[in-house]
N, CA and C of each residue as an Amber inpcrd file, in Angstrom:
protein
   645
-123.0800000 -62.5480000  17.1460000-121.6690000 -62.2090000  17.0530000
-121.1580000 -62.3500000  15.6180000-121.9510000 -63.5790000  15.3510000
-121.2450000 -63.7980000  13.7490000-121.7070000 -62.5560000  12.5040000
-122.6730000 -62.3790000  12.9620000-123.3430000 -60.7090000  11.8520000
-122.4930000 -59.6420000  12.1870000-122.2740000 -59.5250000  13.4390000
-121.1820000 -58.6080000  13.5570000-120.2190000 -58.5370000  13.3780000
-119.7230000 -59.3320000  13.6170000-117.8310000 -59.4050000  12.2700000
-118.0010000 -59.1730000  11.3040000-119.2120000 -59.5590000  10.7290000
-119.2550000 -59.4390000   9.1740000-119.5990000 -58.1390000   8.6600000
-120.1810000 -57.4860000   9.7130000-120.5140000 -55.9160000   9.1540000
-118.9450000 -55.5300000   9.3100000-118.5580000 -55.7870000  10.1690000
-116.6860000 -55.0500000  10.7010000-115.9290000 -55.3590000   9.3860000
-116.2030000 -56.5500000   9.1820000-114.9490000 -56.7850000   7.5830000
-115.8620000 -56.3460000   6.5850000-117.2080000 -55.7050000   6.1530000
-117.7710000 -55.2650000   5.2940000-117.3490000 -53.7090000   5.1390000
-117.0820000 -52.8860000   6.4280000-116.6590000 -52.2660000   6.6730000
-115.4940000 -51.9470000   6.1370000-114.6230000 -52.7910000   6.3660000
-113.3620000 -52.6350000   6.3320000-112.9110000 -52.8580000   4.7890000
-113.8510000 -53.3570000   4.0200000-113.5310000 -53.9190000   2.9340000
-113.5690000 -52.2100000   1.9610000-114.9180000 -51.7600000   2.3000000
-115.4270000 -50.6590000   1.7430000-114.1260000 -49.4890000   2.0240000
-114.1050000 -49.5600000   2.9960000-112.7460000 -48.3700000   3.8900000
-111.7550000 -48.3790000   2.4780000-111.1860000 -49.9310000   2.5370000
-110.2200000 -49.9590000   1.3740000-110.6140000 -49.8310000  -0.1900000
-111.8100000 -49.9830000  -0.3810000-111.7210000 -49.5470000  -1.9180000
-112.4030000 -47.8230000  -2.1210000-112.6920000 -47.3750000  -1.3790000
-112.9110000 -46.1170000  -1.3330000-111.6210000 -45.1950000  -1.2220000
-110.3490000 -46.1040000  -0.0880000-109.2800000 -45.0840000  -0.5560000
-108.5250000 -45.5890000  -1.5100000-108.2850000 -46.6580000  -2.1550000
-107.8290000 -46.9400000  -3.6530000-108.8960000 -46.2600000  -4.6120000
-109.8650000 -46.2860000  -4.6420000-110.1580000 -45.4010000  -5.7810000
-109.6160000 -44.2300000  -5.7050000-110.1870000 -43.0590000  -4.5960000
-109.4450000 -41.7250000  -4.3500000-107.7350000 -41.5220000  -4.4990000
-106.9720000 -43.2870000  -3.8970000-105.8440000 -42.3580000  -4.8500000
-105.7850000 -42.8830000  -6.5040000-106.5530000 -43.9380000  -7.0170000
-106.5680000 -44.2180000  -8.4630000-107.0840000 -42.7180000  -9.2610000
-107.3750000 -42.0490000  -8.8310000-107.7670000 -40.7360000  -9.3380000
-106.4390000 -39.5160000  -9.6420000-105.5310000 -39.5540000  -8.8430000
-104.2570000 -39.0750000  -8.7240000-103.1620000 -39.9850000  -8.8620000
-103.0570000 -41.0260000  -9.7520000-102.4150000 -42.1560000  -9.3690000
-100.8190000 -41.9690000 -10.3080000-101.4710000 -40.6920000 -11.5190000
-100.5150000 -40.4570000 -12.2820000 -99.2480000 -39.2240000 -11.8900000
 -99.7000000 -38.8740000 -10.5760000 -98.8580000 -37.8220000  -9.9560000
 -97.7910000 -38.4260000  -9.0260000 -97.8060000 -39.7990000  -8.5970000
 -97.0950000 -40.0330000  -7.9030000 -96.1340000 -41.6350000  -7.9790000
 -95.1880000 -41.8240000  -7.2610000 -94.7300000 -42.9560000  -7.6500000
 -93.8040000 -43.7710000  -6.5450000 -93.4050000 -44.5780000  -6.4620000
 -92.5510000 -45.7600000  -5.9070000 -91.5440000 -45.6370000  -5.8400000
 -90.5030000 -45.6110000  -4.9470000 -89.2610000 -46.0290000  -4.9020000
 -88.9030000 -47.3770000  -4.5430000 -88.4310000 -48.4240000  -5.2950000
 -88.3650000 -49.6140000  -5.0130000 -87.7640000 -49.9570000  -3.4950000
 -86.7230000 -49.2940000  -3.3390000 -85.9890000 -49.3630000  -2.2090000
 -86.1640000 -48.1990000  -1.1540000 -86.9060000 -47.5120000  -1.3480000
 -87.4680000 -46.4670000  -0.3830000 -86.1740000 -45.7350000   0.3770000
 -85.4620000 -45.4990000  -0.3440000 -84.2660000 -44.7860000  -0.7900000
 -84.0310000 -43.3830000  -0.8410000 -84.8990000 -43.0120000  -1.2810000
 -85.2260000 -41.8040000  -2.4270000 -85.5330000 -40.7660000  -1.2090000
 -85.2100000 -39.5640000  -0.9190000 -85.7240000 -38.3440000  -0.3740000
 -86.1360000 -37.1910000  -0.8900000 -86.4050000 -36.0040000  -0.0660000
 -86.7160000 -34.8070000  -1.6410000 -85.1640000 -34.1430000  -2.0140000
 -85.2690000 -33.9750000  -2.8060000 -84.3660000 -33.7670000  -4.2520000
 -85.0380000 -32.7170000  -4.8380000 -83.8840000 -31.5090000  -5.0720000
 -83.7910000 -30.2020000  -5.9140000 -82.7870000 -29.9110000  -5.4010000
 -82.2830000 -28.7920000  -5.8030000 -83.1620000 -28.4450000  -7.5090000
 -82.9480000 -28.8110000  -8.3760000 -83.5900000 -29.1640000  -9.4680000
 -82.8710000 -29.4930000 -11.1860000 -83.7570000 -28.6850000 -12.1790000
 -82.9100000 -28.3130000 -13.3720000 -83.5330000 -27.4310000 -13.9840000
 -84.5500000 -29.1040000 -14.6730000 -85.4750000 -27.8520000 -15.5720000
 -86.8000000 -28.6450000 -16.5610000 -86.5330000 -28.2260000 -17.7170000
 -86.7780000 -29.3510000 -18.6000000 -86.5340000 -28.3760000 -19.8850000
 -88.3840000 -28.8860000 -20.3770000 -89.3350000 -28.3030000 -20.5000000
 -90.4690000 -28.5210000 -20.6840000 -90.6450000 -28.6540000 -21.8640000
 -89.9650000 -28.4270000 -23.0120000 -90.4100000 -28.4830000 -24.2300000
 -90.3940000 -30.1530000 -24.8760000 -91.7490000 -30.3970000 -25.4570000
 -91.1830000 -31.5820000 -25.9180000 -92.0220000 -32.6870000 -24.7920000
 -92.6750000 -32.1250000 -23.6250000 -92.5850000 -32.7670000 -22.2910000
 -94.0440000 -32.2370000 -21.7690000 -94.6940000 -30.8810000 -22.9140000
 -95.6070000 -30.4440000 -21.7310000 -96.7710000 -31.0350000 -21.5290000
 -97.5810000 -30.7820000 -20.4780000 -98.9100000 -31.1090000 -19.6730000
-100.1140000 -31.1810000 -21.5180000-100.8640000 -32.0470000 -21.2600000
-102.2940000 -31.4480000 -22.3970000-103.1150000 -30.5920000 -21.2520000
-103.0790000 -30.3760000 -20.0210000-103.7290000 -29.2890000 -19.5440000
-103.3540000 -29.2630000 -18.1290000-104.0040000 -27.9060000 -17.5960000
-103.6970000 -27.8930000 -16.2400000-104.7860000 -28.0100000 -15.3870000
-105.1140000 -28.5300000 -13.7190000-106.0630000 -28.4660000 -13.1620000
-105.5970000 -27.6500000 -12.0010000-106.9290000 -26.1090000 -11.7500000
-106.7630000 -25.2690000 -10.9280000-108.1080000 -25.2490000 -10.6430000
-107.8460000 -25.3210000  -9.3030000-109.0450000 -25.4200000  -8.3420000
-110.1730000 -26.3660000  -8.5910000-109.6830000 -27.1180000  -8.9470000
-110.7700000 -28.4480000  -9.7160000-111.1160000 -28.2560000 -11.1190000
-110.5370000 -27.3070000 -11.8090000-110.9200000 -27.2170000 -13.3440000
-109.9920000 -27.3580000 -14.1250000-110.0400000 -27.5830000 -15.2180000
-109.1390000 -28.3620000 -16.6610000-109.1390000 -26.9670000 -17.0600000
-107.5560000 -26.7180000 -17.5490000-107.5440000 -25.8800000 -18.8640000
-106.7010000 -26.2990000 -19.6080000-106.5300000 -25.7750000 -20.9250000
-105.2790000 -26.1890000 -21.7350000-104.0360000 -25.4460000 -21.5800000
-102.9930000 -26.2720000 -21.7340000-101.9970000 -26.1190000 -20.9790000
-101.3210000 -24.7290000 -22.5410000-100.7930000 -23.5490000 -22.0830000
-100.1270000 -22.8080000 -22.7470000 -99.3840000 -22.2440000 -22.3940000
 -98.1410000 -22.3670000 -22.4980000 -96.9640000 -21.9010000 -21.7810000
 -96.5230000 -20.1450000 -22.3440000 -97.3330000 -19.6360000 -23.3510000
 -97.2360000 -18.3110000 -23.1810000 -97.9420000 -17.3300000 -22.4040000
 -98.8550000 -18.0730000 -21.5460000 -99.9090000 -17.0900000 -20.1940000
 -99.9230000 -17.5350000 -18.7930000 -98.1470000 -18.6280000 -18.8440000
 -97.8920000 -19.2450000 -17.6050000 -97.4360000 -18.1490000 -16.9180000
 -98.2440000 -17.8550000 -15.8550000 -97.5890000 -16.8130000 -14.8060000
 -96.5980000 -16.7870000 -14.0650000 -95.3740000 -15.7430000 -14.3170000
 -94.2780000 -16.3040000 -12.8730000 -94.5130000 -16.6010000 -11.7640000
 -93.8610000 -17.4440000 -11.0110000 -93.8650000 -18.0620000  -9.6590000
 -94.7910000 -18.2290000  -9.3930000 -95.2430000 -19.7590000 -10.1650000
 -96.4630000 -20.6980000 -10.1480000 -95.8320000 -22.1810000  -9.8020000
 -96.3550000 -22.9770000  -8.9330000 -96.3520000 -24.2980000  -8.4660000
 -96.9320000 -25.1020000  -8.6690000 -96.3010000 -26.4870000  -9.3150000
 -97.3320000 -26.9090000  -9.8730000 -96.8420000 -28.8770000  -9.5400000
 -97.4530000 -29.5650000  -9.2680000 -97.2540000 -30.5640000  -9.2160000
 -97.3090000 -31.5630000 -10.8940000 -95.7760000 -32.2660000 -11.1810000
 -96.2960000 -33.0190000 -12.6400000 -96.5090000 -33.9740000 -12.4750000
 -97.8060000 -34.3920000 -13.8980000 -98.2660000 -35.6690000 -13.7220000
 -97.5500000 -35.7290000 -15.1450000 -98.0830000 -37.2160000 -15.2640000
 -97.9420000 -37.6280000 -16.9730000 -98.4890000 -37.0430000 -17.9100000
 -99.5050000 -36.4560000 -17.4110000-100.2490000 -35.4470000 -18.6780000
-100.8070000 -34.5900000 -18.3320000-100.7370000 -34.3160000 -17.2300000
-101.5310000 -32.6940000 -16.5010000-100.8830000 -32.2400000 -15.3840000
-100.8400000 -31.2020000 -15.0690000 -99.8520000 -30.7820000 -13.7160000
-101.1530000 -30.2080000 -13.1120000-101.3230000 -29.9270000 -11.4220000
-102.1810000 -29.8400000 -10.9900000-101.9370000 -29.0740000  -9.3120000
-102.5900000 -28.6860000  -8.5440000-102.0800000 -27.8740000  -7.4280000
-102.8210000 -28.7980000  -5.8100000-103.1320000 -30.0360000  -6.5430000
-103.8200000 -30.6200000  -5.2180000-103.7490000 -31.8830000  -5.7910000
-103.8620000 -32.6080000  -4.4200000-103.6980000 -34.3430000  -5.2810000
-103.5480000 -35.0180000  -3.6310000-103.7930000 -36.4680000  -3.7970000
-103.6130000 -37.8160000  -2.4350000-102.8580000 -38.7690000  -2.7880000
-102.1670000 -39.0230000  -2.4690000-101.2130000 -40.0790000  -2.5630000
-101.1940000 -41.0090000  -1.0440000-100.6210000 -42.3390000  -1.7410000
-100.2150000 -42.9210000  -0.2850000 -98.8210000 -42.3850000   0.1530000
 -98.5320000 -42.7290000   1.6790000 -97.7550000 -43.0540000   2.7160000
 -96.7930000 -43.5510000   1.9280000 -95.4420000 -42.6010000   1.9370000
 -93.9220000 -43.0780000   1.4990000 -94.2320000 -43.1720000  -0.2250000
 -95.0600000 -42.3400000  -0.6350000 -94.6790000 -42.3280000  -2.0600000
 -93.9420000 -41.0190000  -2.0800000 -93.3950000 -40.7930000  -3.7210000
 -92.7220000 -39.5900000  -3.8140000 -93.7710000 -38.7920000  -5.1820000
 -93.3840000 -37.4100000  -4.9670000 -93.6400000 -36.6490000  -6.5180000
 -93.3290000 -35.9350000  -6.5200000 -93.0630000 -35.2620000  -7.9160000
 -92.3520000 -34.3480000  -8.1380000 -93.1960000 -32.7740000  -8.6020000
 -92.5090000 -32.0600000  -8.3740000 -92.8170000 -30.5680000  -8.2450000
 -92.3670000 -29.8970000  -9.1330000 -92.6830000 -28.6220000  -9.8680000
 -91.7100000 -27.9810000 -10.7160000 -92.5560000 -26.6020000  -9.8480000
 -91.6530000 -25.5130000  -9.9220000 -91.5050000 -24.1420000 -10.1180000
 -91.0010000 -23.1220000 -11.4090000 -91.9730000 -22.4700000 -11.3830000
 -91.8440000 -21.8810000 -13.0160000 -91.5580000 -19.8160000 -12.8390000
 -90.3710000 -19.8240000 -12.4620000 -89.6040000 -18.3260000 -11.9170000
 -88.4810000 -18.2250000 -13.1320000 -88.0680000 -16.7150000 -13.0630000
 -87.5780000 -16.6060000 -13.4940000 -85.7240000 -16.2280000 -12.7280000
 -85.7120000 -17.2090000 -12.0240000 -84.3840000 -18.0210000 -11.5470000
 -83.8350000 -16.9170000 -10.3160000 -82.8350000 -17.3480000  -9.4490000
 -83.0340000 -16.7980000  -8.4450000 -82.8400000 -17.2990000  -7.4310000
 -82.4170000 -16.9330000  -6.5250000 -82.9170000 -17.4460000  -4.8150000
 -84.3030000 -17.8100000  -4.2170000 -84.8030000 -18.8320000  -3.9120000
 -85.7650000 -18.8510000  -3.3260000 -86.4010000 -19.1680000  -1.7450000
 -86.8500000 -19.5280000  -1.3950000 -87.0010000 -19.8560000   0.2120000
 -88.7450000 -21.1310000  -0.0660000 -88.1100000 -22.2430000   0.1200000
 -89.3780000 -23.2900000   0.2360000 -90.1020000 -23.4690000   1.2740000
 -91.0340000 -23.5610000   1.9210000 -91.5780000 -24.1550000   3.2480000
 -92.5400000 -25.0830000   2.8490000 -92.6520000 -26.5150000   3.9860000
 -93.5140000 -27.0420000   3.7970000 -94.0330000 -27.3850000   5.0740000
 -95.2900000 -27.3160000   5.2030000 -96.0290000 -27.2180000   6.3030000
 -96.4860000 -28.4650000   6.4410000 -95.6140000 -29.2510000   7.4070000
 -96.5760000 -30.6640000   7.8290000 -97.8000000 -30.5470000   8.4970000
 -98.4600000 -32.0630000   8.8890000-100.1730000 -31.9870000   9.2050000
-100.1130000 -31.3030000  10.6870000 -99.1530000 -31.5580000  11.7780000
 -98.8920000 -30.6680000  13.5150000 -98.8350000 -29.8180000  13.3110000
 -98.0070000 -28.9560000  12.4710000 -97.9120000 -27.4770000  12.0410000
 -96.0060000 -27.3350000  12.0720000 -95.4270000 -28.2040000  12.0040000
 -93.9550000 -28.0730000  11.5290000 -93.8860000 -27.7870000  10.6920000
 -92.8190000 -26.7870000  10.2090000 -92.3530000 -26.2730000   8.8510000
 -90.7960000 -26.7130000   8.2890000 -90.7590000 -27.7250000   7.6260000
 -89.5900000 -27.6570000   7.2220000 -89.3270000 -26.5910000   5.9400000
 -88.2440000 -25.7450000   6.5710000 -87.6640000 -24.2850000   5.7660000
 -86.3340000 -24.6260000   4.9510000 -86.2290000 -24.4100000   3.5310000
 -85.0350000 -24.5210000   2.7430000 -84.9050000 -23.9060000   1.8700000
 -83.4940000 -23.2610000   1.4510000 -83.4100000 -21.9940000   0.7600000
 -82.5380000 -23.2170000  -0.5140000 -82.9790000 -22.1520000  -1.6940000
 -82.4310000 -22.8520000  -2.8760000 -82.1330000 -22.1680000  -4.3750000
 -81.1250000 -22.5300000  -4.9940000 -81.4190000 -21.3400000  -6.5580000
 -81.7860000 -22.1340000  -7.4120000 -83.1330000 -21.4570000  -7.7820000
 -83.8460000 -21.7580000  -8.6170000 -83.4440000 -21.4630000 -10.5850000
 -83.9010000 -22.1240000 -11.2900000 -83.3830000 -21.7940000 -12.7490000
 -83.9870000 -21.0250000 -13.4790000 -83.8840000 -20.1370000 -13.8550000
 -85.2400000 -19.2620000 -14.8090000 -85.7130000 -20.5610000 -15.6980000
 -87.1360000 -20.6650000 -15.8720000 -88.0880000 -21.1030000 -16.2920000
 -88.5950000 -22.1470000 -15.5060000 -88.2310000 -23.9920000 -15.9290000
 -89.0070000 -24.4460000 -14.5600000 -87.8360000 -25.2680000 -13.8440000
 -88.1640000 -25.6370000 -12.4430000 -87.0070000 -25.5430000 -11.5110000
 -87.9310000 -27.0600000 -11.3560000 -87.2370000 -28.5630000 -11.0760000
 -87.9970000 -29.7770000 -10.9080000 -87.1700000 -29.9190000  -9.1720000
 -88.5330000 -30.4920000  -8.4420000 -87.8510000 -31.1130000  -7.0650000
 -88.4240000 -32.5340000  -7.1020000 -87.9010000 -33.1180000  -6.1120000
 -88.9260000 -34.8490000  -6.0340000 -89.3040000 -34.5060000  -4.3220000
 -90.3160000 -34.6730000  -3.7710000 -90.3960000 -34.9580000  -2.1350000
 -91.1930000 -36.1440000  -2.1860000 -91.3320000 -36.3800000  -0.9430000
 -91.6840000 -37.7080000  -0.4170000 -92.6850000 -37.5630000   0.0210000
 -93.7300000 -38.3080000   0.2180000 -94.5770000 -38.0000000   1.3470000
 -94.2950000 -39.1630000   2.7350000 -93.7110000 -38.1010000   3.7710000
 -92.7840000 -39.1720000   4.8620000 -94.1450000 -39.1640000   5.6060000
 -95.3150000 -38.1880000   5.9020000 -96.2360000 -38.1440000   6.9400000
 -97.9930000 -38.3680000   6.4300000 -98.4440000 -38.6900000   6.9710000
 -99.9680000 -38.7950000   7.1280000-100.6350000 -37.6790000   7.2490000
-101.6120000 -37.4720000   6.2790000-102.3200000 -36.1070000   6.5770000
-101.8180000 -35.3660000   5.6670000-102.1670000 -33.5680000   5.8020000
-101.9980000 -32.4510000   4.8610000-100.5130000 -31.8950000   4.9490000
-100.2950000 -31.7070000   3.8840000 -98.7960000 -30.8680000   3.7250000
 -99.4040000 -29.5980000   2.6330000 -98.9100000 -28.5210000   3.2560000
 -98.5190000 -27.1080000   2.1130000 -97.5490000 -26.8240000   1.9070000
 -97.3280000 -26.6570000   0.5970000 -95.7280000 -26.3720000   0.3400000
 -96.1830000 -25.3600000  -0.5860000 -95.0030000 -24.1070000  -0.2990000
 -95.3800000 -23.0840000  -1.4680000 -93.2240000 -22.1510000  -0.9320000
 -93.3480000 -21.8230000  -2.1580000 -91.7430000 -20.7770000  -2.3380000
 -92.3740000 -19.1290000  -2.3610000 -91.3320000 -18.7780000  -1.3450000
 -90.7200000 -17.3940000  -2.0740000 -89.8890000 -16.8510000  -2.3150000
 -90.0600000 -15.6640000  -3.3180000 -89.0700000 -15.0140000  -4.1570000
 -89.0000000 -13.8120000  -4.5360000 -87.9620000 -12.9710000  -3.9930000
 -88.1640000 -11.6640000  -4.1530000 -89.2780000 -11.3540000  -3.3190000
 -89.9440000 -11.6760000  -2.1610000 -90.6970000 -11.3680000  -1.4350000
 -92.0460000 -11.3580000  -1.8180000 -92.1500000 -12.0830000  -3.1260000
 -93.4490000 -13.0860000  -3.5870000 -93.6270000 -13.8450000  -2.9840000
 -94.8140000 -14.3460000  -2.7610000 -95.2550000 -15.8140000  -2.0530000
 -95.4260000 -16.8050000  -3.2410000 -95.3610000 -18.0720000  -4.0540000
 -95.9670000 -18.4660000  -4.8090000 -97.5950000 -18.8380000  -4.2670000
 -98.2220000 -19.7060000  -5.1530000 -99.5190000 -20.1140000  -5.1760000
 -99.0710000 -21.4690000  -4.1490000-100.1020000 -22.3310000  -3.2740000
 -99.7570000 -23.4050000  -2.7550000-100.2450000 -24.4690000  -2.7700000
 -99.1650000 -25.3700000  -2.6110000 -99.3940000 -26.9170000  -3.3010000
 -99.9700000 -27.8020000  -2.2920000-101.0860000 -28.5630000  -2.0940000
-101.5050000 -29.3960000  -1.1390000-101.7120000 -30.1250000  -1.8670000
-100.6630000 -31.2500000  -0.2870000-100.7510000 -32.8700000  -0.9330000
-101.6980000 -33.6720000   0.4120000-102.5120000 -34.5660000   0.3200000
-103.1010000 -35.0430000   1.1230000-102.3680000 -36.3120000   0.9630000
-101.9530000 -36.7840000   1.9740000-101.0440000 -37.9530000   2.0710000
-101.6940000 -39.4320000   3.0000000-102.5290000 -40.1510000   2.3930000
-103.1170000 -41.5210000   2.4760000-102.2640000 -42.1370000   3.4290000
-103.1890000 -42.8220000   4.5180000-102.1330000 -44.2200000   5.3490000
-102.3180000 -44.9410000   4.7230000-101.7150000 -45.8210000   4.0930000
-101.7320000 -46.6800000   3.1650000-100.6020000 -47.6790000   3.1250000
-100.2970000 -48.6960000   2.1870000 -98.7970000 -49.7380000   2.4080000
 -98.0610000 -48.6740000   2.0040000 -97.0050000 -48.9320000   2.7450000
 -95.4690000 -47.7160000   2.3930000 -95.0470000 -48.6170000   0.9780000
 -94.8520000 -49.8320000   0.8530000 -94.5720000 -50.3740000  -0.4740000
 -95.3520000 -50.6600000  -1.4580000 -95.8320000 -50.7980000  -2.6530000
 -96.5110000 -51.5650000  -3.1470000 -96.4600000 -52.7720000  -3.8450000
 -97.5090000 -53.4980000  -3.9900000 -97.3790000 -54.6700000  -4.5360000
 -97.3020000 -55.2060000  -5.7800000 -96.8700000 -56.0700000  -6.1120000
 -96.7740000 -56.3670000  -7.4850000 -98.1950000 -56.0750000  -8.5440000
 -97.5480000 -55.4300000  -9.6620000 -98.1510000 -54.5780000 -10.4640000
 -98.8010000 -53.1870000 -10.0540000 -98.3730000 -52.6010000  -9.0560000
 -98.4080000 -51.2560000  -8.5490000 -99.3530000 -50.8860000  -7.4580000
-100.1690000 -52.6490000  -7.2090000-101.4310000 -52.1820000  -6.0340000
-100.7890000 -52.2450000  -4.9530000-101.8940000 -51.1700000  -4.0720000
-101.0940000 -51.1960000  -2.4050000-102.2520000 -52.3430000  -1.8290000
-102.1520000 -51.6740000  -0.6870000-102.9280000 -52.6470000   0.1580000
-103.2460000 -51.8290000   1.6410000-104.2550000 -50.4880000   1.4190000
-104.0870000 -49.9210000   2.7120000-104.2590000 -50.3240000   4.2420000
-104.5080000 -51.7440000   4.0890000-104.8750000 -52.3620000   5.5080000
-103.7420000 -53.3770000   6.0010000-103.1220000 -53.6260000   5.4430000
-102.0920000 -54.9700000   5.8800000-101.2460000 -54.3610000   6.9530000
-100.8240000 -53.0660000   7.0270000 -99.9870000 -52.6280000   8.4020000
-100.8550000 -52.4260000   9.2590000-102.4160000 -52.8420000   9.3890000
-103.1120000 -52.3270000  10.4140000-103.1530000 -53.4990000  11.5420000
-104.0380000 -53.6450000  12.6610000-104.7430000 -54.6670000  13.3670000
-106.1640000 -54.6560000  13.3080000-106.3030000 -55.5530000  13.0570000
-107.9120000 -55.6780000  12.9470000-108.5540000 -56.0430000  14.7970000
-108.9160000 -55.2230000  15.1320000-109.4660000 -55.8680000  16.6860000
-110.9770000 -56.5120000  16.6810000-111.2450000 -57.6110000  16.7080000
-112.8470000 -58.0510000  16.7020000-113.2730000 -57.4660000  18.3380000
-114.0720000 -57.0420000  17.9170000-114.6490000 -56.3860000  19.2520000
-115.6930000 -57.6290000  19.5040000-114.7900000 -58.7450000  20.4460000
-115.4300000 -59.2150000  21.3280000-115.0400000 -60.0550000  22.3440000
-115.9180000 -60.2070000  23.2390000-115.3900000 -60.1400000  24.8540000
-114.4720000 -61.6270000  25.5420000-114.5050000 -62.7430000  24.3640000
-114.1520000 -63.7510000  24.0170000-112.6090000 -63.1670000  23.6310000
-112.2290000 -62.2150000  23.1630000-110.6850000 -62.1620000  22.3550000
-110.1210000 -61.1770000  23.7680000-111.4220000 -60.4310000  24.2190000
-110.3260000 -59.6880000  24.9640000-110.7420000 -58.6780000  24.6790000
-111.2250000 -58.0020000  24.0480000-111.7770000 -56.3950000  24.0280000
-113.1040000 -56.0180000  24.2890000-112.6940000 -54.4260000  24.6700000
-114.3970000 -54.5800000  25.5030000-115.3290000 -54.2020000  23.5590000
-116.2400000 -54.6960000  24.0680000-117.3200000 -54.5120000  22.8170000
-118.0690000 -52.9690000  22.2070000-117.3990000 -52.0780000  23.3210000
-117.8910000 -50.7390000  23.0240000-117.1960000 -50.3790000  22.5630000
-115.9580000 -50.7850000  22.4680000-114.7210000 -50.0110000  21.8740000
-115.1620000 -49.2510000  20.4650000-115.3700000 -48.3230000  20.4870000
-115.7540000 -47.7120000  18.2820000-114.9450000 -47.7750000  17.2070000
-113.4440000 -47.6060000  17.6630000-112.5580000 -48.2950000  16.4120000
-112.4760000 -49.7350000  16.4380000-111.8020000 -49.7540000  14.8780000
-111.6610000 -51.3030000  14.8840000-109.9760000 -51.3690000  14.1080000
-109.4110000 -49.9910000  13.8810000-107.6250000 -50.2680000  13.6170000
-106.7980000 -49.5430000  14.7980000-105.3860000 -50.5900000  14.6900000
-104.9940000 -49.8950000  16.2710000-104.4630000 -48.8790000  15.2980000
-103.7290000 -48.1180000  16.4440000-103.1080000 -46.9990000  15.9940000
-101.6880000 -47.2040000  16.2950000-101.1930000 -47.1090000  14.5910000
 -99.8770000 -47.5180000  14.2790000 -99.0560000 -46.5570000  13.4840000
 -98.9950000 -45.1730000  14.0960000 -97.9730000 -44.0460000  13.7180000
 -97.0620000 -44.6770000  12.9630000 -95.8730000 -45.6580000  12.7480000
 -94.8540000 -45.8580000  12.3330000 -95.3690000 -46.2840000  10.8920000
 -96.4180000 -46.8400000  11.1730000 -96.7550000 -47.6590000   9.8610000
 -97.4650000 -46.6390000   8.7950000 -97.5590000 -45.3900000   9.4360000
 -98.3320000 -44.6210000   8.3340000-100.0430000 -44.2020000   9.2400000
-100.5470000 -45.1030000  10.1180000-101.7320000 -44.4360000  10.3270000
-101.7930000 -42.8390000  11.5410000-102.7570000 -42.5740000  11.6880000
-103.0840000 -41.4230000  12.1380000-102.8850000 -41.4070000  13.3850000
-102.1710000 -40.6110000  14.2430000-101.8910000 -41.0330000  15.3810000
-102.9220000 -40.6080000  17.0000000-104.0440000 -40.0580000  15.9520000
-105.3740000 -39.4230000  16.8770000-106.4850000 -40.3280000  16.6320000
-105.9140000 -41.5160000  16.3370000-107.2320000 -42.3950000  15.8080000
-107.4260000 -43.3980000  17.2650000-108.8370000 -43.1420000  17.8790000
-108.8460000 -44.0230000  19.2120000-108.7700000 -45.5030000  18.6810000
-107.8460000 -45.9700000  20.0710000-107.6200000 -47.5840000  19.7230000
-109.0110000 -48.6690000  20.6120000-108.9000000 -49.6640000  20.4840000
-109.6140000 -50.8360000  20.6860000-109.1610000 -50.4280000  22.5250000
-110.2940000 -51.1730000  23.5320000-110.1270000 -50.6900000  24.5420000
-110.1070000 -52.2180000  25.1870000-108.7480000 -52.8630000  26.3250000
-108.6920000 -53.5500000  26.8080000-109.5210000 -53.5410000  28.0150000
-110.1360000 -54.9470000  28.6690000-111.0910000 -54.9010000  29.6120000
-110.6500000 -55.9490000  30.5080000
């Protein structure tokens, strides 16, 4: 019994630094609201000059960033030094978005992980248009505008269960909203059970994740 807990918290240990690294990789795209306050927000104009990216990443590749072969009605997520069209963040962080049109009416959708669309119409600024969203859900979101009956390009955010807050000096802690169930017959669970976190929708986890099985 005792080897087996220990593979479960070896487990569990690995779980968590595999998704802190994956979001330490995107870590500069996204951020904190102290008071978890904050919702999505647009439009505001950008004034990019003075401000821009050293490059962009499309489809997993680096280029240098040149704002005279930026194509209209392009989406782009900003980081601190690169804007990019894909990225993971945790649960209840926010980031921000720019759109680069030449101003206008637009129509946003964003496609949560069930297949809900939240739809919002907005005027955009000729050149780049800044929003902030949140990530309120677990799982994939697409978000992309149109304009003039353009589609833009689309933005996927993969959104981490993870702590909705973080901890001092900016680490999370993706396991502390979980339950740890020891699968064994002494605590109360049957031992076949295959997960080992309950499933805690509110807290950010996945809500198709099988739970620990009472016996």
């Amino acid at each position: 019994m005792g080897m087996r807990i220990s593979i479960i918290l070896m487990f569990l240990s690995l779980t968590a630094a595999t998704m802190a690294s994956e979001q330490d990789e995107y870590q500069e795209f996204y951020f904190f609201d102290q008071e978890n306050r904050m919702e999505n927000t647009g439009p505001v104009e950008f004034e990019v000059d003075g401000v821009q990216p050293a490059y962009l990443i499309i489809n997993g590749q680096s280029q240098p960033f040149n704002p005279a072969i930026m194509q209209c009605n392009t989406f782009w997520i900003q980081g601190s030094t690169c804007w990019t069209q894909h990225m993971q963040c945790p649960f209840n962080s926010n980031f921000k978005l720019l759109a680069f049109t030449q101003g206008g009416l637009a129509t946003m959708v964003e496609v949560y992980p069930g297949g809900d669309q939240d739809v919002r119409e907005y005027r955009l600024f000729p050149g780049y248009t800044q929003f902030v969203f949140r990530a309120d859900a677990v799982g994939r979101h697409t978000i992309n505008f149109y304009r003039l009956g353009e589609m833009s390009n689309s933005i996927i955010v993969d959104v981490l269960p993870t702590r909705p807050n973080p901890q001092p000096g900016g680490l999370t802690d993706p396991l502390s909203h979980g339950t740890i169930l020891i699968d064994s017959v002494e605590e109360g669970f049957d031992p076949n059970a295959e997960q080992i976190l309950s499933d805690s929708q509110d807290q950010g986890f996945l809500s198709d994740v099988p739970q620990g099985e009472f016996i």
